[in-house]
N, C-alpha and C positions, 0 to 999 in steps of 0.2 A: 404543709409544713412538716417539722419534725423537730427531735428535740435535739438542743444543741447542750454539748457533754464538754467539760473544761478541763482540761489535762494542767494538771501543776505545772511551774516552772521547772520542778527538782527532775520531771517526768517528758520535758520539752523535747529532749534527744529522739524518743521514742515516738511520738505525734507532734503535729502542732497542738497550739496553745486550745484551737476549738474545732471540734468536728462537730459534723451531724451524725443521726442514728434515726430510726422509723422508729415511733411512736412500739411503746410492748412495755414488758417488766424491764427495771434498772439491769439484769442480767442478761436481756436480750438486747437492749440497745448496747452495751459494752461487748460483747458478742457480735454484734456488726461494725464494732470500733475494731473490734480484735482483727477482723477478716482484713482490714484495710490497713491495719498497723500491729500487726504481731510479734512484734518483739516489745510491746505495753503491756499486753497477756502476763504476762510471766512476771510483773512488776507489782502488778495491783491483784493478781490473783494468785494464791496460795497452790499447791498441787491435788487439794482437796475444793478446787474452787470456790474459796471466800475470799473476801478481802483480806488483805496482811491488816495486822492489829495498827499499824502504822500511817493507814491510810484510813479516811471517811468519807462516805458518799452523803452528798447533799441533792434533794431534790427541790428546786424554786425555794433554796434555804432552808429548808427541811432537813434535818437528819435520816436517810433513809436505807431501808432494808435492798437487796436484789432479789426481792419481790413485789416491791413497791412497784404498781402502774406509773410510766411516763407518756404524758399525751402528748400531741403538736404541742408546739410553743414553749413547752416546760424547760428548764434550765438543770442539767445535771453536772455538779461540780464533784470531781475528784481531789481531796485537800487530804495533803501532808499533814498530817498530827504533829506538832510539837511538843517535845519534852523537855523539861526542866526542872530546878530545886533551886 
């Protein structure tokens, strides 16, 4: 298996909607999203490689780090923050 990583709508142009990644840290499986869709890179990762403050990494609904472990099967969603007042 491996885990499937969910690209925003806002971020659709860039990958489909869901790819796979091998099983590692949330930084390594976006890291083999990268290899196969590289102009995502540049969207979700900052030039000091973190995530923009604008995006959040969920792991199986989790809020997670890119060091957080993802195993087979786990579900990694990339979501658009919302702002408002």
């Amino acid at each position: 298996m491996a885990v499937v990583v969910r690209i925003p709508e806002v971020l659709a142009r860039y990958a489909p909607g869901e790819v796979v990644a091998p099983p590692g840290t949330v930084r390594e499986a976006l890291a083999e999203v990268f290899v196969h869709h590289p102009a995502l890179e540049s969207r979700v990762l900052d030039k000091e490689h973190k995530v923009f403050p604008y995006l959040l990494l969920f792991l199986n609904e989790e809020v997670a780090t890119l060091e957080v472990v993802a195993k087979d099967g786990d579900v990694l969603e990339i979501v658009a923050a919302a702002e408002g007042g």
